[in-house]
C-alpha positions in Angstrom: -22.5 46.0 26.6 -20.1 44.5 24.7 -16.3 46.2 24.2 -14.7 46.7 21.1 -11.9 44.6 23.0 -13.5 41.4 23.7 -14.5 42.0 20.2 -11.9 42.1 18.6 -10.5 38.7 20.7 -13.2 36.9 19.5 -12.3 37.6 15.6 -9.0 36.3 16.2 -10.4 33.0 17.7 -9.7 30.0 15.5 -13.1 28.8 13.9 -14.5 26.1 15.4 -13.5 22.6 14.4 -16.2 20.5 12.7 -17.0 17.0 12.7 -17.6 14.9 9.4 -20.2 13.1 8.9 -20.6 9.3 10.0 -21.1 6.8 8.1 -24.9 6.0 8.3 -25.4 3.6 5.3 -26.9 0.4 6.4 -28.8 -2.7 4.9 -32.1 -2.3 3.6 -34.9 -4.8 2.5 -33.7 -4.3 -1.2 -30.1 -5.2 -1.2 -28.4 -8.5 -1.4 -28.5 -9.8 2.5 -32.3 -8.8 3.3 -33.5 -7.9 7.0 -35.6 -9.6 9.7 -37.4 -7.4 12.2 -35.5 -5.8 14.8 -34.6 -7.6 18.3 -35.1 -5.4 21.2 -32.3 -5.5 24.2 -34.3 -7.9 26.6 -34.0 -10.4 23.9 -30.5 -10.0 22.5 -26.7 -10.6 23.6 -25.2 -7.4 23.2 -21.9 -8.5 21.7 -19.8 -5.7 22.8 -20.9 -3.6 25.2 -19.0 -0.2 25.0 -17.6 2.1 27.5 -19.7 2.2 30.8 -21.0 5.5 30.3 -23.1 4.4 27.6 -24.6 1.8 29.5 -28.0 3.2 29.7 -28.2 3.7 25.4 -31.1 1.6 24.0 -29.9 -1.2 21.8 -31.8 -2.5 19.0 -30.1 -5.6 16.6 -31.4 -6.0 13.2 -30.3 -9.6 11.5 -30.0 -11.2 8.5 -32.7 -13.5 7.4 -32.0 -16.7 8.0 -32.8 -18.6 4.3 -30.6 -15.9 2.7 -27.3 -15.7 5.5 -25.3 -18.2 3.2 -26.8 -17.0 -0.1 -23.7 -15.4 -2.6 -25.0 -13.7 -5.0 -24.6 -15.0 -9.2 -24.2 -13.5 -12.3 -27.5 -14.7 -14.3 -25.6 -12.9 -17.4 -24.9 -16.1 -20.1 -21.3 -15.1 -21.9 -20.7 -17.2 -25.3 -17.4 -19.0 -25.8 -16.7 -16.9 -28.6 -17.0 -13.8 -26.2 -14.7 -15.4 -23.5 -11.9 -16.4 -26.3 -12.7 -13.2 -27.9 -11.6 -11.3 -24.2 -8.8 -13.6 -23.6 -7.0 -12.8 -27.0 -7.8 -9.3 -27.7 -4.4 -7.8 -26.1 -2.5 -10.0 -28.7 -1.2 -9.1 -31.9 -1.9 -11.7 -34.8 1.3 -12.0 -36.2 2.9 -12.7 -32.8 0.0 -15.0 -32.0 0.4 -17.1 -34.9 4.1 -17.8 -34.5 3.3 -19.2 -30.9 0.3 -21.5 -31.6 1.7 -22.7 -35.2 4.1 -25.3 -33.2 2.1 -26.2 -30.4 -1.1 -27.1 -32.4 0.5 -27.6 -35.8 -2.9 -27.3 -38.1 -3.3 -24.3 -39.4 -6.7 -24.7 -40.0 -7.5 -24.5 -36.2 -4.2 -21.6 -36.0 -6.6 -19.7 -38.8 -9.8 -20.1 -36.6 -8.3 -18.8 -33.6 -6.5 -15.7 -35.2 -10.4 -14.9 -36.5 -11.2 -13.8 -33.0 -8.2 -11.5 -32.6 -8.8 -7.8 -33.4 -7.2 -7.1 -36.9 -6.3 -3.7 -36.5 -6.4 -1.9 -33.3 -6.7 1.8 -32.7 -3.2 4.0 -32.6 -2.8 7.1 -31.1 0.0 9.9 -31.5 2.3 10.3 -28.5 3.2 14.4 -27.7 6.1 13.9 -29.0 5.0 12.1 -32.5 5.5 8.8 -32.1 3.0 6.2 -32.3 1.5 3.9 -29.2 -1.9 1.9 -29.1 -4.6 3.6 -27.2 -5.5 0.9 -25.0 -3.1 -2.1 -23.6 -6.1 -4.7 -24.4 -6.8 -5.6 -20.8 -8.6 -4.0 -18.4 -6.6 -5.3 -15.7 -3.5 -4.4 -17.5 -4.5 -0.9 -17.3 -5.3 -1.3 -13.5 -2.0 -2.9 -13.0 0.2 0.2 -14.9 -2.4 3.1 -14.2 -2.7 2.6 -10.4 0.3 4.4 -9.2 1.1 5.0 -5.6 -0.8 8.1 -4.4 1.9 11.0 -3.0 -0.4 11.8 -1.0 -4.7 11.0 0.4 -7.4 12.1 -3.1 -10.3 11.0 -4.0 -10.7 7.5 -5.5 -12.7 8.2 -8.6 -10.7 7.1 -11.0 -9.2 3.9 -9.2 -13.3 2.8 -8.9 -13.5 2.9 -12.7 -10.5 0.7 -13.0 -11.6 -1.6 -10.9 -15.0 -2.1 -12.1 -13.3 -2.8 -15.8 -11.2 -5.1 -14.3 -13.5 -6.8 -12.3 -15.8 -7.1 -14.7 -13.1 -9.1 -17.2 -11.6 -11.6 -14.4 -12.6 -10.9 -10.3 -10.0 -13.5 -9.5 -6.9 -11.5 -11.1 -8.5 -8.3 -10.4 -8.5 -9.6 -6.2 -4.6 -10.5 -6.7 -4.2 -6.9 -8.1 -6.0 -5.3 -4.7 -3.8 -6.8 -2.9 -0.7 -6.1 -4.8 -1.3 -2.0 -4.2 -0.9 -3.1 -0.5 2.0 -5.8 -0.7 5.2 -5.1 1.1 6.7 -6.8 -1.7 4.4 -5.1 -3.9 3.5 -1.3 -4.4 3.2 -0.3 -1.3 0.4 1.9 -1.5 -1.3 1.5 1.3 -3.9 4.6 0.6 -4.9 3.1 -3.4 -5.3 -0.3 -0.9 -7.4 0.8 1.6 -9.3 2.6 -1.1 -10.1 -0.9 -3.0 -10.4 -2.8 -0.2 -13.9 -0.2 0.6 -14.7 -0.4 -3.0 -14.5 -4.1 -2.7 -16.8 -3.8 0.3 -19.2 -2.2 -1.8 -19.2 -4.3 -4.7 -19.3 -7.6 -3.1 -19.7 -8.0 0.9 -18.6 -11.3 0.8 -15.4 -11.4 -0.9 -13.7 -8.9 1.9 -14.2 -11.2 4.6 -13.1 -14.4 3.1 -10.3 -13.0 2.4 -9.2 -11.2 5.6 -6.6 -13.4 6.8 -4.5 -12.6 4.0 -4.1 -9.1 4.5 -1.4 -9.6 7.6 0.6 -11.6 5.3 1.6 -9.4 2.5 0.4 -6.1 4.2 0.2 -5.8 7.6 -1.8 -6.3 11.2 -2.3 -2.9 11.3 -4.2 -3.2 7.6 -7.2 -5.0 9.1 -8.0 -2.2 11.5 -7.7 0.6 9.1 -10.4 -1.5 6.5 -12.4 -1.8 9.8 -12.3 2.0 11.2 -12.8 3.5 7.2 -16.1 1.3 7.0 -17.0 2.3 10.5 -16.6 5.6 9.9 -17.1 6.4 6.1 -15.5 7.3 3.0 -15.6 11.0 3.9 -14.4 11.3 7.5 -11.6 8.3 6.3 -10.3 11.0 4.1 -10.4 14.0 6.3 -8.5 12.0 8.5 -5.9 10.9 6.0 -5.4 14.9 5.6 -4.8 16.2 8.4 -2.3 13.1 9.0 -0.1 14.3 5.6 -0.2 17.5 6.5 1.0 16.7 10.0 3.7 14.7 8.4 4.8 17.1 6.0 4.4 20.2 8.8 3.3 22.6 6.1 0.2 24.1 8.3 0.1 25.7 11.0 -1.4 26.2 13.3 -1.0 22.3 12.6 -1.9 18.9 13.0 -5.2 18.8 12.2 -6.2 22.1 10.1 -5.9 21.9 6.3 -8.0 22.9 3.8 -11.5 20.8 3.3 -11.0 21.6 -0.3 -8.2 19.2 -0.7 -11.6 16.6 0.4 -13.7 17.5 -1.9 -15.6 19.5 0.9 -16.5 23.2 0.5 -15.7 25.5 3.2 -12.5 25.8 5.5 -12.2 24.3 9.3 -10.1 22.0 11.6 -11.3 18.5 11.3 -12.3 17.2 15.1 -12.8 13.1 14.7 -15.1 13.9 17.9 -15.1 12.9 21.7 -14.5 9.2 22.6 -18.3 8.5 23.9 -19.4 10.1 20.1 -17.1 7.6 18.0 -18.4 4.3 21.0 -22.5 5.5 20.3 -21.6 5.5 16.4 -19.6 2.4 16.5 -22.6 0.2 18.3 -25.0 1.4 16.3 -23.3 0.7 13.1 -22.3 -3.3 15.0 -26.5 -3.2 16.0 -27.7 -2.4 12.8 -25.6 -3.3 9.9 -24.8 -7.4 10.4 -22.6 -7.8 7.4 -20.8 -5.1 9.3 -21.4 -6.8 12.3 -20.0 -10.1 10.9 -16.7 -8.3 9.3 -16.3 -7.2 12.8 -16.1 -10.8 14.3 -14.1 -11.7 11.6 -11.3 -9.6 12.3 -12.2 -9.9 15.8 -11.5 -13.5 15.5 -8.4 -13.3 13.9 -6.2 -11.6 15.8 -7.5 -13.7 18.7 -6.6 -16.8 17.3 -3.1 -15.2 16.6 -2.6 -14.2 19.5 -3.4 -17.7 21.0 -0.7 -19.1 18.6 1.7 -16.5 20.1 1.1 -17.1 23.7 1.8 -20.9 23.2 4.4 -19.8 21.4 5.9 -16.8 24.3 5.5 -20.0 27.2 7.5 -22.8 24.8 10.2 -19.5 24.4 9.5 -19.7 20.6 9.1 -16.8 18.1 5.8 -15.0 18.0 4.4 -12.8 15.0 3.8 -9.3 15.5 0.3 -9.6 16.3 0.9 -8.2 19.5 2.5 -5.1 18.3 -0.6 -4.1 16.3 -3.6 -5.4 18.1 -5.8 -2.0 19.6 -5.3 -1.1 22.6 -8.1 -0.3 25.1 -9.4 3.4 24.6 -6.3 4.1 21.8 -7.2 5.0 18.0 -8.2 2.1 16.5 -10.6 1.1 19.7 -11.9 4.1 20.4 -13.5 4.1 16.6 -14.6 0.8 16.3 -14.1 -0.9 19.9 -12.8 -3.8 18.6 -10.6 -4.1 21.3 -13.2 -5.7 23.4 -14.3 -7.8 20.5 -10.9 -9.8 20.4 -11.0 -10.5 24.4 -14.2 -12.1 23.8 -12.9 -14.3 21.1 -9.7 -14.7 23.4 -11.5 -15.2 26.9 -14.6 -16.8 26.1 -17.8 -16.2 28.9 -17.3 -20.2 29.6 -14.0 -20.0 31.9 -14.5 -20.5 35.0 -13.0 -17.3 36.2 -16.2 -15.7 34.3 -18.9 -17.7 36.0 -21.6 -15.6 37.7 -20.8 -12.6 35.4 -23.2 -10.2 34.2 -22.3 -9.9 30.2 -21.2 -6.4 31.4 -18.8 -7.8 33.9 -17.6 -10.1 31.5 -16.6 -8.2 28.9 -14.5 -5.4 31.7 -13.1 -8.4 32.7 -11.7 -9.8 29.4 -10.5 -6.3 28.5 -8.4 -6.1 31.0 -7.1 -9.7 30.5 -6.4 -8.4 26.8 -4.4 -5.5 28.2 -2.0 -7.8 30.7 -1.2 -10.8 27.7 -0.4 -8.0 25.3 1.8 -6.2 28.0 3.5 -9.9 28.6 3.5 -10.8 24.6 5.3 -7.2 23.9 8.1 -7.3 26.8 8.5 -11.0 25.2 9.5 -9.6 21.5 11.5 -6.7 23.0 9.8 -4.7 21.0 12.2 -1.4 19.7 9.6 1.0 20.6 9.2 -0.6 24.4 12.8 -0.5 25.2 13.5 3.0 23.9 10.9 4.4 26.3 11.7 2.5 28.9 15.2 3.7 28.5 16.7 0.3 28.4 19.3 0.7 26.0 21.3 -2.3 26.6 19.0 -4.6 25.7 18.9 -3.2 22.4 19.9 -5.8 19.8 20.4 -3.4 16.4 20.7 -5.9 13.7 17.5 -7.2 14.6 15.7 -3.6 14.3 13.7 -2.8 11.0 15.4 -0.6 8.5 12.8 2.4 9.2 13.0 2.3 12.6 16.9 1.7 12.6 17.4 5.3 10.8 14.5 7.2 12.8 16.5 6.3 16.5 20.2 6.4 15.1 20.8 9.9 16.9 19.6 8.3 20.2 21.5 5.6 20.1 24.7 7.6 19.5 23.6 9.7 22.4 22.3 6.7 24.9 24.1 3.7 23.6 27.3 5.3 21.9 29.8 1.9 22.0 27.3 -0.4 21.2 26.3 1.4 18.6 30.1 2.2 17.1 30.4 -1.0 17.4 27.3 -2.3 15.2 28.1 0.5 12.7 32.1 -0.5 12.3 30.4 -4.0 11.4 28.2 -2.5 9.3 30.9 -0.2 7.1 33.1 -3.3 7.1 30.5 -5.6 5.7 30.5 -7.8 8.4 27.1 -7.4 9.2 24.1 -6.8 7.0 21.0 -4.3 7.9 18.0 -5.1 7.6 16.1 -3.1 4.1 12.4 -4.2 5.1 10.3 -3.0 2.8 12.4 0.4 1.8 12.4 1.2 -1.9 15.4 2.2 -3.6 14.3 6.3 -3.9 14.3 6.2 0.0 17.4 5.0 0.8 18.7 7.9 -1.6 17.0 10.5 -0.3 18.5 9.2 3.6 21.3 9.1 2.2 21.2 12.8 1.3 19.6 13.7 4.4 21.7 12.1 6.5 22.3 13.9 9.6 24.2 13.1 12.7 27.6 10.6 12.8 26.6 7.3 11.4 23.1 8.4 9.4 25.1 8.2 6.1 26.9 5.0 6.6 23.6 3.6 7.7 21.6 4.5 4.6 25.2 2.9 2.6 24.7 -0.4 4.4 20.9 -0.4 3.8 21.8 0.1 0.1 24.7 -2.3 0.1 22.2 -4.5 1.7 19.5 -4.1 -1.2 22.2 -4.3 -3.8 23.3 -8.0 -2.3 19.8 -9.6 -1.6 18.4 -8.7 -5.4 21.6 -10.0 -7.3 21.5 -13.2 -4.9 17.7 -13.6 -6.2 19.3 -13.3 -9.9 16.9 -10.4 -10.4 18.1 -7.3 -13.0 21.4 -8.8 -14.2 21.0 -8.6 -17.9 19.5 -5.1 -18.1 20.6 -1.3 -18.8 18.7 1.5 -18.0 17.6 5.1 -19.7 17.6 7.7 -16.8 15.3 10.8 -17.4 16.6 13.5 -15.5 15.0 16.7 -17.0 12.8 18.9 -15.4 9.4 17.6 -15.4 10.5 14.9 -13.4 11.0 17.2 -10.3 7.5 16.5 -9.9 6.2 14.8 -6.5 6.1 11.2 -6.8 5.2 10.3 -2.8 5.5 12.8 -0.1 9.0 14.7 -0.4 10.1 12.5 -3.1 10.3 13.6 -6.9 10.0 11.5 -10.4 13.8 12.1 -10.8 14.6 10.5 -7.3 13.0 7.4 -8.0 14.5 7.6 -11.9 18.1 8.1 -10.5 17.7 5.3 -7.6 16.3 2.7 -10.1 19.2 3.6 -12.9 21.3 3.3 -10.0 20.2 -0.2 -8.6 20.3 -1.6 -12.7 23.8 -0.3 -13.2 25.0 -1.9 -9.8 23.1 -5.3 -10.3 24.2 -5.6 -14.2 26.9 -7.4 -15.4 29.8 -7.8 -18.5 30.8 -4.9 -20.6 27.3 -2.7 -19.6 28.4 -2.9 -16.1 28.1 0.3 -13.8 26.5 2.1 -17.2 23.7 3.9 -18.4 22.5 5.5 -21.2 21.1 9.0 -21.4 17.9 10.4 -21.9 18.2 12.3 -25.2 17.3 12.6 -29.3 20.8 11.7 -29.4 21.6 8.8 -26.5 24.8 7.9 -25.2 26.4 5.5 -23.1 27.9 6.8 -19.9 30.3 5.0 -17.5 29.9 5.7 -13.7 32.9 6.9 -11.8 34.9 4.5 -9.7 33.0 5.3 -5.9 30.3 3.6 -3.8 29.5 6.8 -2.5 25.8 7.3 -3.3 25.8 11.2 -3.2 28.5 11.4 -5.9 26.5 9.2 -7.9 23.3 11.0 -8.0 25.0 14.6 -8.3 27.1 12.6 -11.5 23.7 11.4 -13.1 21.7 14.7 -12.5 24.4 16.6 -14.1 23.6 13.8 -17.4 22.8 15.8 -20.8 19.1 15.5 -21.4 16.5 16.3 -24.0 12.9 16.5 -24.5 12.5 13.0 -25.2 14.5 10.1 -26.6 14.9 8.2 -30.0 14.6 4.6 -28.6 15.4 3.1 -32.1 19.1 5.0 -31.6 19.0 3.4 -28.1 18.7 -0.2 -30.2 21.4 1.3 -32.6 24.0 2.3 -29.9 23.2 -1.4 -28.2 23.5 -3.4 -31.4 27.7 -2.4 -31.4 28.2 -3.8 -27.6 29.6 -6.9 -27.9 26.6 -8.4 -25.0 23.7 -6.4 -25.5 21.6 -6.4 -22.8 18.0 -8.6 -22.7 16.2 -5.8 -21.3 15.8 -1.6 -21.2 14.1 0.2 -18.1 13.7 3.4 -19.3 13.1 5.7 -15.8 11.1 8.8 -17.3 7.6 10.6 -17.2 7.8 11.4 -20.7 6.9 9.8 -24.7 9.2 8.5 -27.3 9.5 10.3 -30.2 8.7 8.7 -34.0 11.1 7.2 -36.3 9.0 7.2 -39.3 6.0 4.4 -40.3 2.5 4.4 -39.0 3.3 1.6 -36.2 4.3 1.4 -32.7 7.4 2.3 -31.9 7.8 -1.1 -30.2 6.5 -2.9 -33.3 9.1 -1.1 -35.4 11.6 -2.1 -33.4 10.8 -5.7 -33.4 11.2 -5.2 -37.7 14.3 -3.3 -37.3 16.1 -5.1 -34.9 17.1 -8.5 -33.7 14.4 -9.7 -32.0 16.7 -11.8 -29.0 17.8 -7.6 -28.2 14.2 -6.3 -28.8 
């Protein structure tokens, strides 16, 4: 018998954790890179062999047939000239159009035949607040480039996959550039929309992704090619279960926490705690997906190969005493995240050791690949004590060899309370530089929104001053790249922009830090100024501080209304003596209507000069 005891124990256990589902999509006869038979194990090199546990799994490869491995799929769909021209010009306006091509080509016979493929009148829609905007920008990659905003937080990708088929489907080569933009450090930064097109990519055309792997370290990251390589390992699903439980780790809003949040938030019914599963269940599901998918299988060499050949560069590099990437930093290590879900870890020490060295002769492949592993792990222990690596040296305690103008911004503000506790006159002494504007911190790739919110965050002796030089530090390096000079902004700071923007940041932050960096970078009679969100705008002077948390308690404490009357913006400018070449208006909200049935940019353009429009 049972008591009521043990009972009621058992209802207070958590419920058990559940495992989502792999990915098990593979190539079929149908598809673009047909199949040959399968090739048993007698027959086959394995490629990577696994952990040793699994040694007695039966391995099957299938392969690509041989007359089709080089084949790239075309587009047997003919497109007219007149379609093409039709495409290029359809986000024009006529009347603007004219003026441009009247000097260059000076006929106006072949000016007329051109403006015949431009859309006479296209289709206007009422803003909420009565003004008039068109309903489309023209371009479908226009509308990828303004509608894909960074994600606050991991959702579903439905409705960047529809902008990206548009978009590819009116240029693939500008539509690429845009994929990678979303990931760009000097880009957007959105490294979940960029994950998400890179798998949409990997759907759409297989052999675009690979060929253009070896960009991704350059204006993303290293770590970028393993998280394209784990999310097609693994699947779409399980990918974004994963990114869950990660934001909700990082915003500590669960508990108990970690890994339990709701598998609503997935698009999954029911409630559990996401389990990614034991480290021999993601190795079985990793060499079956490298035995039976080869275009997966070749993606895997590929980014196998890269980081090998980098880190070949970097070892030549570490014995000449020259600087080294940061290869190193990101490559997997053995049994570690990234490895255990793809193994890929033993994929680069084959590309790195190849079977032919002599120290490999008389190896079983088995042997071998144990072998280079360990190999891997030694050069990347020798190639991280070689860059001093931050993270290295603050858990190895060695505190003096610290250099802190060298340390990334991030990582500069996440240790600044141990260094005042471990390091405390080294670290005076870097900030003292720093306050004085003798030395200048590194910003990375911080945004302007988080060096506010540090700033008002700030916690512990030098956390504020930190955040001021990182700012001062922005401020310096865009006005040397003549960025933003001749520009005013129009700060909303009402209360729909308390919204979340990213993950503890609102609409307003990232309005008042942009209004901010335009009033510090501009120049003349509008310097240090903005102008107010409002039916009625004004101009408004900041007061005469550097101190970043005056500043944003003076500009939230702005009048505001429910929209603004951008033609009495124009009218308040036209009486500066310098008007500015450009507005950035900072809000979530519409502009409200002047009177006529035209944009509210094309009324402007009539109403105004147009060297201030």
């Amino acid at each position: 018998m049972v008591s009521s005891k043990s009972l009621a124990s058992r209802a207070k256990m958590p419920p058990k954790r559940q495992r989502a589902p792999g990915c098990s999509q593979s190539l079929g006869p149908g598809m673009q890179c047909p199949l040959q038979v399968q090739v048993g194990e007698d027959s086959l090199v394995l490629g990577i062999c696994g952990p040793s546990e699994l040694r007695g799994l039966e391995r099957s490869r299938k392969q690509l047939a041989p007359q089709r491995r080089s084949a790239v799929p075309k587009s047997t769909r003919l497109v007219s000239a007149e379609a093409v021209l039709r495409a290029r010009l359809r986000c024009l306006a006529k009347e603007a159009c004219s003026e441009m091509l009247w000097p260059c080509v000076g006929r106006r016979d072949v000016v007329q035949h051109i403006m015949s493929f431009i859309q006479s009148d296209r289709p206007l829609i009422d803003t909420e607040v009565g003004g008039k905007m068109f309903q489309d920008t023209g371009s479908a990659n226009l509308d990828l480039f303004f509608q894909s905003v960074p994600q606050g937080r991991p959702k579903g990708d439905e409705q960047l996959k529809g902008l990206l088929e548009k978009a590819w489907a009116e240029s693939p080569e500008v539509c690429l550039k845009q994929m990678f933009l979303l990931g760009s450090r000097d880009g957007k930064q959105d490294r979940y929309s960029f994950y998400d097109a890179m798998m949409w990519l990997w759907h759409k055309d297989p052999h675009t992704l690979p060929a253009n792997l070896h960009l991704v370290p350059e204006c993303n990251y290293w770590k970028g090619l393993l998280e394209i390589l784990a999310r097609i390992c693994e699947g779409p699903v399980r990918s974004l279960q994963r990114d869950l439980a990660l934001h909700s780790h990082y915003k500590r809003c669960h508990k108990p926490p970690a890994s339990t949040y709701r598998m609503e938030d997935a698009g999954i019914k029911g409630e559990g705690n996401f389990w990614p599963g034991s480290r021999l269940q993601l190795a079985e599901e990793a060499l079956k997906r490298y035995d039976r998918d080869p275009v997966y299988r070749s993606l895997f060499e590929r980014i196998a190969r890269l980081f090998a050949e980098q880190l070949r560069v970097d070892l030549a590099a570490m014995r000449r005493g020259q600087k080294v990437r940061l290869c190193a930093k990101w490559c997997p290590l053995l049994y570690h995240s990234f490895d255990r879900r793809t193994l890929l870890c033993e994929g680069i020490a084959r590309w790195l050791f190849p079977a032919t060295l002599p120290e490999f002769a008389g190896c079983s492949e088995r042997q071998y690949a144990y072998r280079a592993r360990d190999l891997l792990r030694e050069r990347l222990s020798e190639l991280t004590e070689y860059m001093k690596l931050p993270e290295r040296l603050i858990c190895q305690h060695r505190w003096a060899e610290i250099r802190h103008k060298s340390f990334p911004a991030a990582c500069l503000t996440k240790h600044a309370k141990s260094f005042e506790k471990h390091d405390s006159v080294r670290f005076r002494e870097f900030m003292d530089k720093v306050e004085g504007g003798k030395v200048r911190v590194n910003t990375g790739a911080l945004q302007p929104h988080e060096i506010l919110k540090r700033v008002q965050r700030a916690a512990g002796k030098y956390g504020k001053a930190l955040a001021q030089g990182q700012w001062r530090a922005m401020v310096e390096r865009i006005r040397e790249a003549g960025q933003l000079q001749d520009c005013i902004a129009v700060c909303d700071v009402s209360g729909s922009m308390s919204c979340e923007a990213a993950p503890n940041i609102s609409c307003m932050d990232v309005a008042i830090a942009l209004s901010l960096l335009v009033a510090e970078l501009s120049s003349g009679p509008l310097a240090r100024q903005v102008i107010t969100f409002h039916e009625r705008p004004s101009l408004v002077k900041f007061p005469d501080t550097s101190d970043l948390c005056e500043l944003v308690s003076f500009i939230m404490r702005l009048d505001w209304g429910g929209s603004t009357n951008f033609h009495r913006v124009f009218q308040l400018l036209e009486n500066v003596p310098q008007p500015p070449k450009k507005i950035l208006v900072c809000s979530d909200m519409q502009f409200a209507n002047a009177g006529g049935n035209a944009t509210v940019l094309g009324q402007i353009q009539r109403n105004h000069r147009p060297d201030h429009a």
